[in-house]
C-alpha positions in Angstrom: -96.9 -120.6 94.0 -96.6 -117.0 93.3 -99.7 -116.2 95.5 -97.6 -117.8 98.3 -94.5 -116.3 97.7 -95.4 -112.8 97.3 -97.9 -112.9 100.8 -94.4 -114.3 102.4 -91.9 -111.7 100.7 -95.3 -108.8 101.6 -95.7 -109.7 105.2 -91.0 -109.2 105.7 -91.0 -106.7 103.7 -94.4 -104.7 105.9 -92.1 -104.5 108.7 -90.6 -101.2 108.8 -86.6 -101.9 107.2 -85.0 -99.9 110.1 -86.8 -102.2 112.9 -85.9 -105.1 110.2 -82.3 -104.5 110.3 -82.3 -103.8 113.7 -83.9 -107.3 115.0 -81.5 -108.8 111.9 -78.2 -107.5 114.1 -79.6 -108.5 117.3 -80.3 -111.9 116.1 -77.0 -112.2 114.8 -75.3 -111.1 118.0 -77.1 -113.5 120.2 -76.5 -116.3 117.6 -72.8 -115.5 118.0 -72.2 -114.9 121.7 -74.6 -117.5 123.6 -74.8 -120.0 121.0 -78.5 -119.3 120.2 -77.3 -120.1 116.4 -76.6 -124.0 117.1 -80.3 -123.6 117.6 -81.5 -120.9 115.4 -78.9 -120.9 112.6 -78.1 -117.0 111.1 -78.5 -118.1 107.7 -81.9 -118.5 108.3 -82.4 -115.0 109.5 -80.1 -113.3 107.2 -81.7 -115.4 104.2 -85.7 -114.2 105.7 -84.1 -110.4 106.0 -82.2 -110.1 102.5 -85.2 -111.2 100.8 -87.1 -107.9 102.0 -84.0 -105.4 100.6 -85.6 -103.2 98.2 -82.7 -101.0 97.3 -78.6 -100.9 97.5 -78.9 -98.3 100.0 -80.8 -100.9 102.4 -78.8 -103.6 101.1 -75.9 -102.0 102.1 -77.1 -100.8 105.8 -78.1 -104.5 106.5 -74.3 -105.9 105.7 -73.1 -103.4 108.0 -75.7 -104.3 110.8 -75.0 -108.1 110.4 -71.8 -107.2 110.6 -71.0 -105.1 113.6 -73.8 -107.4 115.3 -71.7 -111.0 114.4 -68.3 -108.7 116.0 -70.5 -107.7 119.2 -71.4 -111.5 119.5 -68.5 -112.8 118.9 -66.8 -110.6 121.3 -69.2 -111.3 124.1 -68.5 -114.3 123.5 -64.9 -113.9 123.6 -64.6 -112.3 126.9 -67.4 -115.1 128.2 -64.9 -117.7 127.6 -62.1 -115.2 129.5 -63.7 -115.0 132.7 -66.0 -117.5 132.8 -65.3 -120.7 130.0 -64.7 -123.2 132.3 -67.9 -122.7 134.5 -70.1 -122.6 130.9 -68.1 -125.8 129.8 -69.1 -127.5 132.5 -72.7 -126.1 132.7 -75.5 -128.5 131.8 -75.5 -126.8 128.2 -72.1 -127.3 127.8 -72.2 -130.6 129.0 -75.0 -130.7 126.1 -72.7 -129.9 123.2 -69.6 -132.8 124.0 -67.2 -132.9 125.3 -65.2 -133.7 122.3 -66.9 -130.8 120.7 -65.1 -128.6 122.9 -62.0 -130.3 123.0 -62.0 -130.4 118.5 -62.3 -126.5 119.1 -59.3 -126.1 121.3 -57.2 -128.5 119.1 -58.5 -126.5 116.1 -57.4 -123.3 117.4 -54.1 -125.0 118.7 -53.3 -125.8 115.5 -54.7 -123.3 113.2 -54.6 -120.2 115.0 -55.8 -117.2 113.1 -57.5 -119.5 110.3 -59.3 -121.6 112.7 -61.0 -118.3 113.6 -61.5 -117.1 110.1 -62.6 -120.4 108.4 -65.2 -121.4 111.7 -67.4 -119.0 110.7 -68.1 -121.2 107.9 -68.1 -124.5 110.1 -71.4 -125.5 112.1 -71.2 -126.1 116.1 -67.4 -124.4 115.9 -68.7 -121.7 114.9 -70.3 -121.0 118.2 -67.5 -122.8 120.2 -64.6 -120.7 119.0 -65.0 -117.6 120.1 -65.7 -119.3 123.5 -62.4 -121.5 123.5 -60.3 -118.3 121.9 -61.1 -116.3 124.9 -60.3 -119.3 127.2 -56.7 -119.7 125.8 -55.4 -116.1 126.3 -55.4 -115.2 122.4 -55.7 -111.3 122.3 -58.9 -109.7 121.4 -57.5 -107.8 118.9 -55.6 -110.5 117.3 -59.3 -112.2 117.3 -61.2 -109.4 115.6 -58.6 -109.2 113.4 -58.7 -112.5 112.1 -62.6 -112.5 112.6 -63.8 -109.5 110.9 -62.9 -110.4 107.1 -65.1 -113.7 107.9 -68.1 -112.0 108.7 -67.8 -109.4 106.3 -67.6 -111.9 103.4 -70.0 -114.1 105.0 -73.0 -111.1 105.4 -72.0 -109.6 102.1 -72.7 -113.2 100.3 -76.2 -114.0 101.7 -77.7 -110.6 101.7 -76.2 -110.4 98.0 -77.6 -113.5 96.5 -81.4 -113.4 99.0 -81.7 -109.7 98.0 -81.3 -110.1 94.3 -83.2 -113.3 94.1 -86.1 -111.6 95.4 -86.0 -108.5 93.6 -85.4 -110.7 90.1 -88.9 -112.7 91.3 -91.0 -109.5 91.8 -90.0 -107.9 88.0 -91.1 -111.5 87.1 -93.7 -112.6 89.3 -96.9 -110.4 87.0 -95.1 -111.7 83.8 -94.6 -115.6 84.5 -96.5 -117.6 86.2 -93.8 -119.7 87.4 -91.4 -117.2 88.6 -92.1 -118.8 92.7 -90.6 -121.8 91.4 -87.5 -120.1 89.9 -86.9 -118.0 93.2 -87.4 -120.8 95.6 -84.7 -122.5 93.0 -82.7 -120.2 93.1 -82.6 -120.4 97.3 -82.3 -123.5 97.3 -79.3 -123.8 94.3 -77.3 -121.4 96.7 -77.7 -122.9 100.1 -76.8 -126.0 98.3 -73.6 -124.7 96.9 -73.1 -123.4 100.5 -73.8 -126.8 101.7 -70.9 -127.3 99.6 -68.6 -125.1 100.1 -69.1 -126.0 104.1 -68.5 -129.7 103.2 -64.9 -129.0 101.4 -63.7 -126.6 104.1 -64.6 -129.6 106.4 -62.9 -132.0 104.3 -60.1 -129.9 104.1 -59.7 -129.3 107.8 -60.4 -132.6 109.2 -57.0 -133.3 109.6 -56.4 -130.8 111.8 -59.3 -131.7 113.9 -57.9 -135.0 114.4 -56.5 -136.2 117.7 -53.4 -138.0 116.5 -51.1 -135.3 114.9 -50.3 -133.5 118.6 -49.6 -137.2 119.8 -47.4 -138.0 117.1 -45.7 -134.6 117.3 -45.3 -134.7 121.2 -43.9 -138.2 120.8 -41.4 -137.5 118.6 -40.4 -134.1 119.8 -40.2 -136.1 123.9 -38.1 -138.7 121.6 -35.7 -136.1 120.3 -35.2 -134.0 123.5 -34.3 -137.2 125.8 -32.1 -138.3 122.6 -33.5 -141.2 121.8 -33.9 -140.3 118.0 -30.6 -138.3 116.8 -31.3 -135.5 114.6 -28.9 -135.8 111.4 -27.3 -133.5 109.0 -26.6 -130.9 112.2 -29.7 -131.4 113.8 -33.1 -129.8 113.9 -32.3 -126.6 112.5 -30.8 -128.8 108.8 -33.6 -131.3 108.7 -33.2 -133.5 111.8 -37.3 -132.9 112.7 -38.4 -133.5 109.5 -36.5 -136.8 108.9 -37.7 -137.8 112.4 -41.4 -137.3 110.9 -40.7 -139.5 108.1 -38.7 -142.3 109.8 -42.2 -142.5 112.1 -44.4 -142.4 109.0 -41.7 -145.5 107.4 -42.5 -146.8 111.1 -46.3 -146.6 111.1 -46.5 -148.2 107.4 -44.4 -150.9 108.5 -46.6 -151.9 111.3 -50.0 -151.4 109.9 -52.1 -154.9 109.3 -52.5 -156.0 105.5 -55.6 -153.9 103.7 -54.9 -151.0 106.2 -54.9 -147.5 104.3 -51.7 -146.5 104.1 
């Protein structure tokens, strides 16, 4: 195993670190602004160019080229969805990724605003879709880079972190034990499971706002209030009125849900 993993780590590592960081941005660009990464997912290229870092110094100059390459994407992106989203929605590759996909990223954003942008980084297929569907709604670039920026930063500083020292730890190790492939190929894998993870909760966490029955609910209710066919109480929306409105419909909903339903 350490035979294999050394002639792996040997042949990254032999390609000069400034054309290495260079392809590592590039990559990361074009997996952020034409959706190359719902192919090609970056963590596989930021995990193959952190394990080649042989010093801070290069550690650090590969965060800041993942970095400013994941804002160029996504801002390509972003002004591809400005002035053309609608065409590329409807283009055969759009047509590719669902309809629904697209529509979850618009009610995502609809409802999340600023976090939806931060916390897709973390989320597969939106990831690609958001900056897409920001620039469609009329959200202002700066607003979106703002928002965006911290998520890439942390993101890029986490893989090249954890690759770089896992592969540095296996090459004090690798003359010494003859089992050190196994620990470092552990060690991958024990991340991009946690990772895996840490994906899953955010998921779990934000399905509700990618569900389609919240807006309805809310537009019902709202169309309900404004033709006055629910009365707001104790002085009206401003003291409570929406929010008891939200509960009669949940006492409502419960009340008419068949026997074993969750309620």
């Amino acid at each position: 195993m350490n035979e294999i993993i050394t002639w792996i780590l040997d042949a990254v590592e032999s390609v000069d670190p400034a054309l290495r960081i260079l392809i590592a941005g590039l990559a990361i660009m074009l997996e952020t602004s034409v959706m190359i990464g719902l192919i090609v997912p970056g963590d596989t290229i930021v995990i193959v160019a952190g394990t080649a870092v042989g010093s801070p110094t290069e550690g650090f100059f590969l965060i800041i080229a993942l970095v400013i390459g994941a804002l160029i994407g996504e801002s390509i992106g972003f002004w591809l969805g400005r002035w053309a989203g609608p065409r590329i929605r409807a283009s055969r590759l759009g047509r590719r990724l669902g309809e629904h996909n697209w529509v979850r990223a618009e009610r995502y954003l609809r409802r999340r605003g600023g976090a939806a942008i931060f916390l897709s980084r973390f989320l597969p297929v939106l990831h690609s879709l958001v900056p897409l569907t920001v620039g469609m709604s009329g959200y202002s670039c700066r607003r979106f880079l703002a928002w965006t920026a911290p998520a890439c930063v942390l993101w890029s500083t986490l893989y090249v972190t954890v690759t770089a020292s896992a592969a540095n730890y296996y090459r004090d190790l690798s003359d010494s034990l003859h089992y050190a492939g196994y620990l470092f190929v552990g060690a991958i894998v024990v991340f991009l499971v946690l990772v895996y993870v840490a994906k899953r909760l955010i998921q779990r966490r934000e399905a509700a706002h990618l569900l389609p029955h919240r807006d309805s609910e809310r537009q019902h209710l709202a169309t309900e209030v404004v033709s006055g066919k629910h009365e707001p109480q104790h002085g009206g929306l401003k003291h409570g009125g929406l929010k008891h409105g939200n509960a009669k419909l949940g006492a409502e909903n419960r009340d008419h849900s068949e026997p074993g339903d969750p309620k």
